[in-house]
RODOTOR-315158 format. One record per atom (N, C-alpha, C, O, CB): residue number from 1; chain; residue in three letters; x negated, y negated, z negated. Coordinates in steps of 0.02 Angstrom, whole numbers, plus 32768, in hexadecimal, padded with zeros to 4 digits. Each point is the difference from the previous one (the first is absolute). Glycine has a CB too. Layout:
<rs>
 resi chain resn    x    y    z
  NUM     A  ALA    X    Y    Z
...
</rs>
This chain:
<rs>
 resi chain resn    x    y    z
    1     A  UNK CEA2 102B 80F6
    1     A  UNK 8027 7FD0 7FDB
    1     A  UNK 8018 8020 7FBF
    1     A  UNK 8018 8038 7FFA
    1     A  UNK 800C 7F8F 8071
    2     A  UNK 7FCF 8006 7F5F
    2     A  UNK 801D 8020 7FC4
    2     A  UNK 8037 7FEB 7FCF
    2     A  UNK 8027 7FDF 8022
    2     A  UNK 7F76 803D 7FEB
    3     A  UNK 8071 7FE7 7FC7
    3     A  UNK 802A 7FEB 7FD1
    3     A  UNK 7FF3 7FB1 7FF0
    3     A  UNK 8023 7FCE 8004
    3     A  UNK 7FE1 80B0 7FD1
    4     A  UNK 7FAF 7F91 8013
    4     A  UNK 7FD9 7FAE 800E
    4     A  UNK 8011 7FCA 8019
    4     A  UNK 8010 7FC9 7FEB
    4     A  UNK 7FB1 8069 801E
    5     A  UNK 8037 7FEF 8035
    5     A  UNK 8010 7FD1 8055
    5     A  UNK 8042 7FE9 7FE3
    5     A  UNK 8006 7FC8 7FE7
    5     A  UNK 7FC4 8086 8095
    6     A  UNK 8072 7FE6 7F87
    6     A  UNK 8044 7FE3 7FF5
    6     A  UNK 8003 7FC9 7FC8
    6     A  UNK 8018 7FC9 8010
    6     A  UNK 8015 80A8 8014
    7     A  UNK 7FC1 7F97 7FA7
    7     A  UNK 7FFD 7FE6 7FC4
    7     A  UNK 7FEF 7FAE 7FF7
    7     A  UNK 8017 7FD2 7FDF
    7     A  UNK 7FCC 80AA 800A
    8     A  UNK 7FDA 7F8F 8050
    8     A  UNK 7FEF 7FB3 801C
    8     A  UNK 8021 7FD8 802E
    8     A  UNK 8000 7FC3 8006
    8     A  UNK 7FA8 8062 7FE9
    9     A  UNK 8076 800B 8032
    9     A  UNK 8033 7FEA 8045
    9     A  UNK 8035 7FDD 7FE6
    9     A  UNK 801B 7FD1 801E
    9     A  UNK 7FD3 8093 802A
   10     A  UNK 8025 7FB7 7F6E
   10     A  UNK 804D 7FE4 7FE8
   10     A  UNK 7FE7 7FB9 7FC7
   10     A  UNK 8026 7FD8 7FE5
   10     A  UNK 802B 80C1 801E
   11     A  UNK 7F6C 7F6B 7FF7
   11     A  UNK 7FEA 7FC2 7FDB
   11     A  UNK 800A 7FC6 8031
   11     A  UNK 800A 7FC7 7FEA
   11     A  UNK 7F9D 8078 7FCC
   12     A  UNK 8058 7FCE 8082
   12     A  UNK 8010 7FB2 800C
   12     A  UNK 8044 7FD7 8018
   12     A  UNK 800B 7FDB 8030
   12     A  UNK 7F86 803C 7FE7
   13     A  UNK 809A 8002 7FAD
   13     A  UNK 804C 7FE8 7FFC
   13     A  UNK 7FEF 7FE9 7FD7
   13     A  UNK 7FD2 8011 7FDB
   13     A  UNK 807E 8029 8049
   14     A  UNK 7FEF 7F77 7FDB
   14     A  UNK 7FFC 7FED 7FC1
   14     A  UNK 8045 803B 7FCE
   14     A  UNK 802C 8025 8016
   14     A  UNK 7F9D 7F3F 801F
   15     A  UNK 8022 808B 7F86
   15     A  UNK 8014 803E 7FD8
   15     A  UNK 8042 8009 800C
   15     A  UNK 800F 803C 8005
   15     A  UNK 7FA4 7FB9 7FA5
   16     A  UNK 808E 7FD1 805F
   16     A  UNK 803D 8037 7FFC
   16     A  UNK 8004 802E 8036
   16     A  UNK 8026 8030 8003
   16     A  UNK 801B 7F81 7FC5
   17     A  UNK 7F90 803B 8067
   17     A  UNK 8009 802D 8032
   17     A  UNK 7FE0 8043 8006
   17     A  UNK 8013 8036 8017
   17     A  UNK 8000 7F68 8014
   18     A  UNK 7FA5 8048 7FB0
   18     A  UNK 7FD6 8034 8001
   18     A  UNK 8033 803A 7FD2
   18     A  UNK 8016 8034 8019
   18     A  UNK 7F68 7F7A 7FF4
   19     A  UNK 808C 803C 7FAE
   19     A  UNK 8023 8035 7FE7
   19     A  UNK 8041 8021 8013
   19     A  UNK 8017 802E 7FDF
   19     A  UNK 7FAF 7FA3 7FDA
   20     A  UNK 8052 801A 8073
   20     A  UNK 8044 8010 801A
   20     A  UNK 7FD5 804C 8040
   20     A  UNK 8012 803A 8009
   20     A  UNK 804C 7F19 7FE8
   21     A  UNK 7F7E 8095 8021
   21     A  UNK 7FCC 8031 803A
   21     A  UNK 7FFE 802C 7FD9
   21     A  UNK 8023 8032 8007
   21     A  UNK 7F8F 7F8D 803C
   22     A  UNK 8021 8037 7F85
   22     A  UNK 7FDD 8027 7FD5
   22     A  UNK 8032 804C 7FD5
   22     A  UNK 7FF5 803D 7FFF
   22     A  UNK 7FBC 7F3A 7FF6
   23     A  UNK 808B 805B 7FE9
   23     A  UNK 803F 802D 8010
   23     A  UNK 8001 8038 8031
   23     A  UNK 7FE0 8034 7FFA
   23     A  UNK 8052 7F6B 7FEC
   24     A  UNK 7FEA 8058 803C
   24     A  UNK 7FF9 802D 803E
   24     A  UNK 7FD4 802F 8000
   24     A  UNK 8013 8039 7FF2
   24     A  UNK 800D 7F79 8044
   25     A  UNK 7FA4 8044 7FD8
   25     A  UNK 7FB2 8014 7FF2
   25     A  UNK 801B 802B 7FD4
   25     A  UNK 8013 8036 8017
   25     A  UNK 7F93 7F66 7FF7
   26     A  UNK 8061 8059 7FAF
   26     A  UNK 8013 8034 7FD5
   26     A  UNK 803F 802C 7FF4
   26     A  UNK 800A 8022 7FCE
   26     A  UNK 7FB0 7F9B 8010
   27     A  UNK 806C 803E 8056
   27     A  UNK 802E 801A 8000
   27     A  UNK 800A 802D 802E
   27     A  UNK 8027 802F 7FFA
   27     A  UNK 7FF2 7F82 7FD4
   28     A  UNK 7FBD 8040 806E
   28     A  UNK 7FE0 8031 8034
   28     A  UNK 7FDE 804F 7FEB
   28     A  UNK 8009 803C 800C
   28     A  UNK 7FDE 7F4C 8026
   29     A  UNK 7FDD 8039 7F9B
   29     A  UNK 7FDC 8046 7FF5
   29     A  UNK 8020 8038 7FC8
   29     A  UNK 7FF0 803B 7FFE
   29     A  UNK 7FA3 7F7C 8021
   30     A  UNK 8093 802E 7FBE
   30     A  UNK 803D 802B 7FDA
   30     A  UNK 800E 8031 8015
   30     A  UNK 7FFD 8036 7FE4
   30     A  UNK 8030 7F81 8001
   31     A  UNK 7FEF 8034 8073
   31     A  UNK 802B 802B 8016
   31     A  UNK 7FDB 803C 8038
   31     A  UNK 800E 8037 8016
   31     A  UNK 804F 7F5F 7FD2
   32     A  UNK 7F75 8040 801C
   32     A  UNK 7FCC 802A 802C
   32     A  UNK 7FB1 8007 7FEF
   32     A  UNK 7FCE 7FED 801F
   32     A  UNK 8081 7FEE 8037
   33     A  UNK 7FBA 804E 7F64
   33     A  UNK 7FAD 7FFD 7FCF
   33     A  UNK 7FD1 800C 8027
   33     A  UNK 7FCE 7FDC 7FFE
   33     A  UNK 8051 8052 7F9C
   34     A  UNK 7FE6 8012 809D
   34     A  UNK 7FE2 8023 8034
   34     A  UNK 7FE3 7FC6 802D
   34     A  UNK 7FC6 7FFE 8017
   34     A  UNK 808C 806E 7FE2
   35     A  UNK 7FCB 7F78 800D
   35     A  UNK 7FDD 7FE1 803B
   35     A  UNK 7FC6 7FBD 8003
   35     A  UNK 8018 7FD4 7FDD
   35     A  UNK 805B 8059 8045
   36     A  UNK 7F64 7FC6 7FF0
   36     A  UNK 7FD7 7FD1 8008
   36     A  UNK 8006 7FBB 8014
   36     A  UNK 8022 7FF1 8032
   36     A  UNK 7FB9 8068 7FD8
   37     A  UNK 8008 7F7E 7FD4
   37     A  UNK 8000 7FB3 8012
   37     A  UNK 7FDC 7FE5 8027
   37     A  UNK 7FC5 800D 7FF6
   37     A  UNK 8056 7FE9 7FB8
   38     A  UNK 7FF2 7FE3 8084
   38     A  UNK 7FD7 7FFB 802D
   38     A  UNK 8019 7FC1 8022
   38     A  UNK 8039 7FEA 7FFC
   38     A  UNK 7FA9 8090 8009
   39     A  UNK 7FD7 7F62 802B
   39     A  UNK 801F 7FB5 8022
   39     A  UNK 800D 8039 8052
   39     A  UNK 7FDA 8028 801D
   39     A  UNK 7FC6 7F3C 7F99
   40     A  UNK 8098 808A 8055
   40     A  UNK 8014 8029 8047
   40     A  UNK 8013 7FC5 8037
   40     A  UNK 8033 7FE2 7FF0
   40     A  UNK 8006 8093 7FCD
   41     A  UNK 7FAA 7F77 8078
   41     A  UNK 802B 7FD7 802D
   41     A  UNK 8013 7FA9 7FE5
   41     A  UNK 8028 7FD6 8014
   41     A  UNK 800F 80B0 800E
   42     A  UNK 7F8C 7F7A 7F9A
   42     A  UNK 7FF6 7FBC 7FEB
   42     A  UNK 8025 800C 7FBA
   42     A  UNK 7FF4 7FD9 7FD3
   42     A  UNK 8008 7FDE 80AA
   43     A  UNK 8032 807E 7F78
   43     A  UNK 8043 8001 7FC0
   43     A  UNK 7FEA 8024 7FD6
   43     A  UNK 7FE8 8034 8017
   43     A  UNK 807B 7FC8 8023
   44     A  UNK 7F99 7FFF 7F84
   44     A  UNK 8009 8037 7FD0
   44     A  UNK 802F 8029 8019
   44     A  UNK 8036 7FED 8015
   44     A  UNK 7FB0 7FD6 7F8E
   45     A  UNK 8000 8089 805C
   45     A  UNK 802A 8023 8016
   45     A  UNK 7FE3 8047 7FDD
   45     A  UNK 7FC5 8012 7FFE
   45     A  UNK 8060 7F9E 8073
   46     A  UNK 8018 8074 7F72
   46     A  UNK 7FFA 804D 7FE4
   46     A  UNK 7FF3 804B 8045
   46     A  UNK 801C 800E 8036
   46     A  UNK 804C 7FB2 7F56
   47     A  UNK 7F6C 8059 8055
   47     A  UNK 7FF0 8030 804A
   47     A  UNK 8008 804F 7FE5
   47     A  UNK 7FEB 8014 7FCA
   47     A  UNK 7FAE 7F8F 8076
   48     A  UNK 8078 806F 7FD9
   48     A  UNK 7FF6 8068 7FF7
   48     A  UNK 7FF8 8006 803B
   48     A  UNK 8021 7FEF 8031
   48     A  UNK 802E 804A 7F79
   49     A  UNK 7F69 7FF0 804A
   49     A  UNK 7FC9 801A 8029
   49     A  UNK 7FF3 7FC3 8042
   49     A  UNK 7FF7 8015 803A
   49     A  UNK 802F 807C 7FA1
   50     A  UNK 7FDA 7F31 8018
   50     A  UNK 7FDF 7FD9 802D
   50     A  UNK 803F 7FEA 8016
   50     A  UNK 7FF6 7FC6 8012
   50     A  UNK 7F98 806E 800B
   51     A  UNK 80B6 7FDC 7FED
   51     A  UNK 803A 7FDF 8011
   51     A  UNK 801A 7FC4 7FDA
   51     A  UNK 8005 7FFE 7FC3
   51     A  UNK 800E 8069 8062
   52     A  UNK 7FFA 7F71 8000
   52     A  UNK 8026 7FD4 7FD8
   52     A  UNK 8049 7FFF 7FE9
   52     A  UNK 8025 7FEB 802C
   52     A  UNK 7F8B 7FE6 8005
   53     A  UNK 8072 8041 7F93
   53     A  UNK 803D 8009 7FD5
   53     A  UNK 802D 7FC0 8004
   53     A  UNK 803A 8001 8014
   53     A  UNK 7F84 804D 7F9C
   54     A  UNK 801A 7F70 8036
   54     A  UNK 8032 7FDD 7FDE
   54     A  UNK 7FC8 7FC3 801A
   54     A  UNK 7FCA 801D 8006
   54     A  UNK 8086 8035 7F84
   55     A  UNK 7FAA 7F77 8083
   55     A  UNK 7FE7 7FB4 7FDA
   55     A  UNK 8023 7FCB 7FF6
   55     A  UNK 803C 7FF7 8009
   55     A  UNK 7F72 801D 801F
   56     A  UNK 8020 7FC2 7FBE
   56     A  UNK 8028 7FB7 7FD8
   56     A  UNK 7FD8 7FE0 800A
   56     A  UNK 7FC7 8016 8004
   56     A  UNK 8077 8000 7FA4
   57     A  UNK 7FD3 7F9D 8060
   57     A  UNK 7FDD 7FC4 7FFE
   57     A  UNK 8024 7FDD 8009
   57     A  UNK 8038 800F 8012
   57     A  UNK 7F75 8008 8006
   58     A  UNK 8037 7F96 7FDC
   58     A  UNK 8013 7FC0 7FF3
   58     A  UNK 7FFB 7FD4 804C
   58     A  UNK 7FDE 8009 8032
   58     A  UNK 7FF6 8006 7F44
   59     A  UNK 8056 7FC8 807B
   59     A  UNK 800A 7FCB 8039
   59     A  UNK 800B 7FC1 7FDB
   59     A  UNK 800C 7FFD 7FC4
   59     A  UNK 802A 8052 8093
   60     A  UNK 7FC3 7F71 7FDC
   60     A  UNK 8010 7FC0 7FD4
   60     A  UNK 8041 7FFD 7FF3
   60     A  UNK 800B 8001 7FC3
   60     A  UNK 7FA2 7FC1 8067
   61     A  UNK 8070 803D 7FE9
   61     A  UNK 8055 8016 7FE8
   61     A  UNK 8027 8042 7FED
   61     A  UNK 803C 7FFE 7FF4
   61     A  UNK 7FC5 7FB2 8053
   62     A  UNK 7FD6 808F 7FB7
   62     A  UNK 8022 803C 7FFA
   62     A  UNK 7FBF 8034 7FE3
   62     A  UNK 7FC7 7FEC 7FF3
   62     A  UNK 809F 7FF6 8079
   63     A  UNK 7FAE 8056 7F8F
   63     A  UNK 7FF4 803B 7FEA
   63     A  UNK 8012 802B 8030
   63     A  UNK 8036 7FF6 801B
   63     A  UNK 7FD2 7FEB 7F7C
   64     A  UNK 7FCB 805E 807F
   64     A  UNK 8018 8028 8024
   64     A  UNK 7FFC 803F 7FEC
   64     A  UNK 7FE4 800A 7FCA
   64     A  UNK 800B 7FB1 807D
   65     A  UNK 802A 807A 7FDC
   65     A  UNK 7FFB 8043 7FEF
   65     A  UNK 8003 8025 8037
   65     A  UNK 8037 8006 801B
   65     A  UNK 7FF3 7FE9 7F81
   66     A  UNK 7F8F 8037 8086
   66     A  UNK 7FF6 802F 803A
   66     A  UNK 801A 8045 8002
   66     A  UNK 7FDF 8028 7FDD
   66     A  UNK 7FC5 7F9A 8029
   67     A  UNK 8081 804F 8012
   67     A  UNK 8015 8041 8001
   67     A  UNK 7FCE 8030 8025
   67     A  UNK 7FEC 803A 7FF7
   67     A  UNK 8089 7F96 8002
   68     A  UNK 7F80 8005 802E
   68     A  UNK 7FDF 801C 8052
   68     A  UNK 802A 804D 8009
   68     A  UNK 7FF5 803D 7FFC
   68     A  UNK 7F71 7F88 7FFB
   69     A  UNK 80CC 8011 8015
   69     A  UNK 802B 8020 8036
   69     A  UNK 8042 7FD4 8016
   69     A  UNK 8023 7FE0 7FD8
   69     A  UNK 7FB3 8096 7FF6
   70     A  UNK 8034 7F8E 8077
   70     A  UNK 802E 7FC5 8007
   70     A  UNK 8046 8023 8007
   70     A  UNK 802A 7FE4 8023
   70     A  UNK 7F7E 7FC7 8018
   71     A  UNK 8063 8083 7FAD
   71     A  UNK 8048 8013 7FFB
   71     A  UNK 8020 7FF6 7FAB
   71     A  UNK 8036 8013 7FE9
   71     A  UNK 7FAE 804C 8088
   72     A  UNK 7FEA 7F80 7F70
   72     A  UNK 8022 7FFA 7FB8
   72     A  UNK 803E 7FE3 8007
   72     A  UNK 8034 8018 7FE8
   72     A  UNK 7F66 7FDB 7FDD
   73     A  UNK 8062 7FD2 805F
   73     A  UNK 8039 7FDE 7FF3
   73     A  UNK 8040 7FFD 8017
   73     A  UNK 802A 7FD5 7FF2
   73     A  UNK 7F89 8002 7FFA
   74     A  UNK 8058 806F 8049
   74     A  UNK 8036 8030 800E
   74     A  UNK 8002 8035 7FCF
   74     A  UNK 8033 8021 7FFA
   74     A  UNK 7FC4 7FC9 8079
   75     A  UNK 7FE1 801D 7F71
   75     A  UNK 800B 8045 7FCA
   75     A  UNK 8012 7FE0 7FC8
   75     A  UNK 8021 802D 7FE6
   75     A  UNK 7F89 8026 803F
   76     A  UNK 8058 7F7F 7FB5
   76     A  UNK 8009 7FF6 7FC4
   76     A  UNK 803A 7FA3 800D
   76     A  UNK 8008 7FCD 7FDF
   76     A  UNK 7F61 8092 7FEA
   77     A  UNK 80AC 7FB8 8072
   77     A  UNK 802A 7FA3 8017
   77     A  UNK 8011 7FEA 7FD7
   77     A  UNK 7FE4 7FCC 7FF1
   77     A  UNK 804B 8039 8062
   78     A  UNK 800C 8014 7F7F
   78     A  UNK 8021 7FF9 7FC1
   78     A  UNK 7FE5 7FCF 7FD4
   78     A  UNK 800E 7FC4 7FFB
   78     A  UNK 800D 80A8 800F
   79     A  UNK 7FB1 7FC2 7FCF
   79     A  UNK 7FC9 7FF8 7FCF
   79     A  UNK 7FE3 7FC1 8017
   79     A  UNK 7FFC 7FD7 7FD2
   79     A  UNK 7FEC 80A5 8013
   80     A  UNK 8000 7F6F 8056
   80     A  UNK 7FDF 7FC3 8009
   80     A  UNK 801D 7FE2 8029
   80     A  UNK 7FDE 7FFC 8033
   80     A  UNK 7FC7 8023 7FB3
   81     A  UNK 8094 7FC3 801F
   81     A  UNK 8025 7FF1 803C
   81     A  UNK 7FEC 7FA2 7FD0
   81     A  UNK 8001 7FD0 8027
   81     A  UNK 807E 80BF 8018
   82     A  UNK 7F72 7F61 7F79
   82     A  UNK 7FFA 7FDA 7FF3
   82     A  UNK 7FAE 7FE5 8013
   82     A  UNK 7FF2 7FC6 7FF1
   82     A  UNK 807E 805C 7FC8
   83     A  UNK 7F6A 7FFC 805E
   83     A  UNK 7FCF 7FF9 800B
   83     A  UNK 7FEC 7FE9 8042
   83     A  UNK 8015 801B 8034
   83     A  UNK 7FEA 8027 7F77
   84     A  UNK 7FCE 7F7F 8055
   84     A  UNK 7FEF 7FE2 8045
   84     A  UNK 7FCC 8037 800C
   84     A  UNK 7FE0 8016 7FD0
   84     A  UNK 8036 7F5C 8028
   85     A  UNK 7FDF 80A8 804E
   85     A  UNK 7FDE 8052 8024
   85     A  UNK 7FC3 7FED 802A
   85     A  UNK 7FEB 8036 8014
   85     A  UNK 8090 800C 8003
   86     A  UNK 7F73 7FA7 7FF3
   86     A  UNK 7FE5 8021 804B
   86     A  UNK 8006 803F 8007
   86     A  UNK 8021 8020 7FD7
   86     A  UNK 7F93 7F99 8032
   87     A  UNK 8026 806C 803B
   87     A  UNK 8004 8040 8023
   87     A  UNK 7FCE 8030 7FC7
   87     A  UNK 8010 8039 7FF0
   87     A  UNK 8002 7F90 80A2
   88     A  UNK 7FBC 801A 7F58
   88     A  UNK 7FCD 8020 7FD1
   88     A  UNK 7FFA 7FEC 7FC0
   88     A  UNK 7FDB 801B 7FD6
   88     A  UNK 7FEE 7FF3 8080
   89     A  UNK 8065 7FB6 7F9D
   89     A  UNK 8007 7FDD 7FB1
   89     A  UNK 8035 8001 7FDF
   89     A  UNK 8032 7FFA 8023
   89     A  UNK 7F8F 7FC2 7FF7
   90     A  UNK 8047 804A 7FAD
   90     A  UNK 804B 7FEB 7FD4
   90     A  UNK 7FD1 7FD6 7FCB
   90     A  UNK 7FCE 8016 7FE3
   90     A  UNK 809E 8065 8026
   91     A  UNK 7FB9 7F2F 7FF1
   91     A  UNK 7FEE 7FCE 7FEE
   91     A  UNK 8033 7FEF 7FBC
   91     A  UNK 803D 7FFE 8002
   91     A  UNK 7F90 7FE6 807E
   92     A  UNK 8013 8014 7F52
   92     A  UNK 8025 7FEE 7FD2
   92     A  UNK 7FD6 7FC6 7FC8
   92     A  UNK 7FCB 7FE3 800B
   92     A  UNK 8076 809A 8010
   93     A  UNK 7FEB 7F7D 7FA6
   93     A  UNK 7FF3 7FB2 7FE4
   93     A  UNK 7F9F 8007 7FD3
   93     A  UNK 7FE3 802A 7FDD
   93     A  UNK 80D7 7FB8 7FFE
   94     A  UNK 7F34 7FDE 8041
   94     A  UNK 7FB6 7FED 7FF9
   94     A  UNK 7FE3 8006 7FAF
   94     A  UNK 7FC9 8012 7FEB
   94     A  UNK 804B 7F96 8082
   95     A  UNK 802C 8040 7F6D
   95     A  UNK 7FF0 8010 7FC1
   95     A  UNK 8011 803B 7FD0
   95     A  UNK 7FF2 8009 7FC5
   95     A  UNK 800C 7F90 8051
   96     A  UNK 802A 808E 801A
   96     A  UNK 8035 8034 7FDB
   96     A  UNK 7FF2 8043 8018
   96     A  UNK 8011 8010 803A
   96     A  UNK 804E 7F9D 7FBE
   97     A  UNK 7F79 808B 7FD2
   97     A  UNK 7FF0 8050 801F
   97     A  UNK 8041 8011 8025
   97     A  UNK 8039 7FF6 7FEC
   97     A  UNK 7F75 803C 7FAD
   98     A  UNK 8037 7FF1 80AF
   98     A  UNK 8039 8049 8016
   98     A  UNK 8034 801B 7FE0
   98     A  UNK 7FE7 8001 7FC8
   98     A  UNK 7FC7 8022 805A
   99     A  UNK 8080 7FF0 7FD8
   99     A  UNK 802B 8026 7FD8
   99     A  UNK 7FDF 8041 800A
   99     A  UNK 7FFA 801F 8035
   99     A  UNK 8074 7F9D 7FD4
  100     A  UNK 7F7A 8057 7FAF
  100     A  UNK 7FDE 806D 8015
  100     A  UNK 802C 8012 8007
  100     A  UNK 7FFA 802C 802B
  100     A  UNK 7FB3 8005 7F95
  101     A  UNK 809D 7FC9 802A
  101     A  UNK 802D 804F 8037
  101     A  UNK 7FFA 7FEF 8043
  101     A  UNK 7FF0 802D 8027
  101     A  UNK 807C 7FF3 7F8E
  102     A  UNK 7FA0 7F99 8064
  102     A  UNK 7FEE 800C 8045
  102     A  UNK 7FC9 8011 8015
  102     A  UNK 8002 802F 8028
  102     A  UNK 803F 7F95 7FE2
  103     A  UNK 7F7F 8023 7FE8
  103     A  UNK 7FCB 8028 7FF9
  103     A  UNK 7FF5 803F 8008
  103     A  UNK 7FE6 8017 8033
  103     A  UNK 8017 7FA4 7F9A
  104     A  UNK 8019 806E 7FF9
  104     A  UNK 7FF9 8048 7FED
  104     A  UNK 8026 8008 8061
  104     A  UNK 7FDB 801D 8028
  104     A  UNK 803B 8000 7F17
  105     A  UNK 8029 7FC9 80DA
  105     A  UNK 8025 801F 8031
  105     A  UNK 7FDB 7FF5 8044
  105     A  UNK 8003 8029 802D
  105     A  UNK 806B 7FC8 7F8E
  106     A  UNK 7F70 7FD7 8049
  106     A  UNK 7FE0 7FF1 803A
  106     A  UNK 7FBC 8042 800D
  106     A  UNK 7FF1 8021 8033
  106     A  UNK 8036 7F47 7FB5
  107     A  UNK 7FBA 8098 7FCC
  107     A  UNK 7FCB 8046 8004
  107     A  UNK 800C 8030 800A
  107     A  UNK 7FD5 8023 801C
  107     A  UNK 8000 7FC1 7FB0
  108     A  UNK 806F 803C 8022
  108     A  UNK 8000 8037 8000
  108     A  UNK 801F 8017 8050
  108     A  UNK 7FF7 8037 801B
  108     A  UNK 800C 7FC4 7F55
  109     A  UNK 8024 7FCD 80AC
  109     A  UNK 8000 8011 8042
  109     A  UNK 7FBD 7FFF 802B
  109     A  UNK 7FF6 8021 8033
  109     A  UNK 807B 7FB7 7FBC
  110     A  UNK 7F72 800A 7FFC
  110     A  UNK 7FBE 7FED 8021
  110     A  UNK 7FD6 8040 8011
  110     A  UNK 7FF1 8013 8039
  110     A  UNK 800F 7F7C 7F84
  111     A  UNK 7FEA 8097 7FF7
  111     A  UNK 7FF8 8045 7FFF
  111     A  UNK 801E 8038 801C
  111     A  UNK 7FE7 8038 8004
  111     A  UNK 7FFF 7F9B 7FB2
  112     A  UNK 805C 801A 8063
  112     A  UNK 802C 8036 8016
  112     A  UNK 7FE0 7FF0 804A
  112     A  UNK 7FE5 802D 8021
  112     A  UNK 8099 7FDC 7F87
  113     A  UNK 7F86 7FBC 806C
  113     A  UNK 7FF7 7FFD 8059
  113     A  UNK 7FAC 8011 7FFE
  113     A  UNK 7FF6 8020 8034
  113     A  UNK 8075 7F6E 7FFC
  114     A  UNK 7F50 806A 7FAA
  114     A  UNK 7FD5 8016 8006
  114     A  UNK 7FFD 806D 7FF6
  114     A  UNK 7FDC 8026 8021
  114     A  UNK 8004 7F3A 7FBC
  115     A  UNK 8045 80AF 7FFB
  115     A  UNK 7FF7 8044 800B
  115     A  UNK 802D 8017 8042
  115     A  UNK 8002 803C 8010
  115     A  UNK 7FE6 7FD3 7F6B
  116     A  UNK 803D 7FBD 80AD
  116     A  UNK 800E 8034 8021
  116     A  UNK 7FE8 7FE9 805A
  116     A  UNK 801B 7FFE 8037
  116     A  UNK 8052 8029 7F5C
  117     A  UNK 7F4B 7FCA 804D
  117     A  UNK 7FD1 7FE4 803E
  117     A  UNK 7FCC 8035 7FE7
  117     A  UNK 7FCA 8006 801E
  117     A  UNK 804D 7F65 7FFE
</rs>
């Protein structure tokens, strides 16, 4: 899977949404140049060394963001206590990018619980 793949994956939003994804997308790879783009588990999703970091994708009513890890939303409660969750999702608005500091905070814990596996 490549950059490609993702690239086509996010073409089929219509645009405020697509660009609101697309956001993200670039705000990801900002924060994590190192790592690779890739379709993971159906999602755009960023990888170091074949792991999955971070993903995003669209819903008919929402936007999501994969941590893949389900303790985000005890680690960071605060920070997203405004945010509708699932166990593996934090859902936010369809037309409107992520906030990157939360972003930047969700990754960098993310990285912390992968190095210490």
């Amino acid at each position: 899977m490549t950059k490609a793949q993702v690239t086509a994956h996010l073409k089929k939003f219509d645009k405020p949404q697509r660009d609101a994804l697309q956001a993200v997308r670039v705000a990801i790879a900002e924060i994590l140049p190192e790592a690779d783009e890739v379709i993971k588990y159906g999602i755009p999703t960023f990888a170091i060394n074949g792991k999955g970091v971070i993903g995003f994708d669209g819903w008919k009513n929402h936007n999501s963001i994969f941590p893949y890890s389900g303790s985000m939303g005890l680690i960071l409660k605060d920070e997203l206590a405004k945010y509708e969750q699932t166990k593996g999702s934090i859902h936010f608005d369809k037309e409107k990018p992520f906030p990157k500091t939360l972003l930047k905070k969700i990754i960098k814990e993310r990285l912390k619980q992968m190095a210490e596996r």
